[in-house]
N, C-alpha and C positions, 0 to 999 in steps of 0.2 A: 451498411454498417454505421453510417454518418448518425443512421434515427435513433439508434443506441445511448439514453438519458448513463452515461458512466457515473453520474453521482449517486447511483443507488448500489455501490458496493463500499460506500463511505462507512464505514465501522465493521467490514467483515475484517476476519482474520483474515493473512495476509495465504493463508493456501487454499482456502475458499474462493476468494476474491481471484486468485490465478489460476484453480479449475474455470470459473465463470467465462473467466477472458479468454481462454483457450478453448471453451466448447463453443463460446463466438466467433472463435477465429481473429482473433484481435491482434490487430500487430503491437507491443507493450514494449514496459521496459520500469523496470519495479527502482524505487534510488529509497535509503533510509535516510530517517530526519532523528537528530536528539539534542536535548539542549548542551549547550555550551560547558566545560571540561565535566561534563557525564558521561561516565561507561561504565559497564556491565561487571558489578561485583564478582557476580557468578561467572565459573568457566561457561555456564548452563547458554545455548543457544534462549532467546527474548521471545517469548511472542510479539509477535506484528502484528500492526494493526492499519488496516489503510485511515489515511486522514485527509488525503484529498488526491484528486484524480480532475489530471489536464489532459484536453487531446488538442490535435491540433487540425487544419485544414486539411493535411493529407490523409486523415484517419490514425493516424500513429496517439497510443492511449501512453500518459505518463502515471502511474502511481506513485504515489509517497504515503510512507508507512513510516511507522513511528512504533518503540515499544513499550506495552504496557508497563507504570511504573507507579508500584503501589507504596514504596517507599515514603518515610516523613521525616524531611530535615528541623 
């Protein structure tokens, strides 16, 4: 699982990118990122988007997602 390049799910949607991980069998664990006192107008669930993807020595994959935001202050 080690030879697994995880930066090639860097800009899938976030239920793409965790079908992928789960048909590799990847042990994971998804966290969101957004900037600072931003949230979500909408009651509407965000699309997700991965933005970067850490693993570590023991094989354990971390994703971070972030949500798309077409908004202009």
């Amino acid at each position: 699982m080690s030879s697994i390049d995880w930066q090639l799910i860097i800009g899938y949607e976030w239920p793409d990118a965790e079908n992928y991980l789960q048909e590799e069998g990847a042990d994971y664990s998804m966290s969101v990122t957004k900037p600072p006192r931003k949230c979500s107008a909408s009651g509407e669930e965000e699309e997700l988007r991965v933005i970067a993807v850490r693993s570590d020595d023991e094989g354990h994959v971390q994703v971070i997602c972030a949500a798309t935001d077409w908004t202009i202050s």
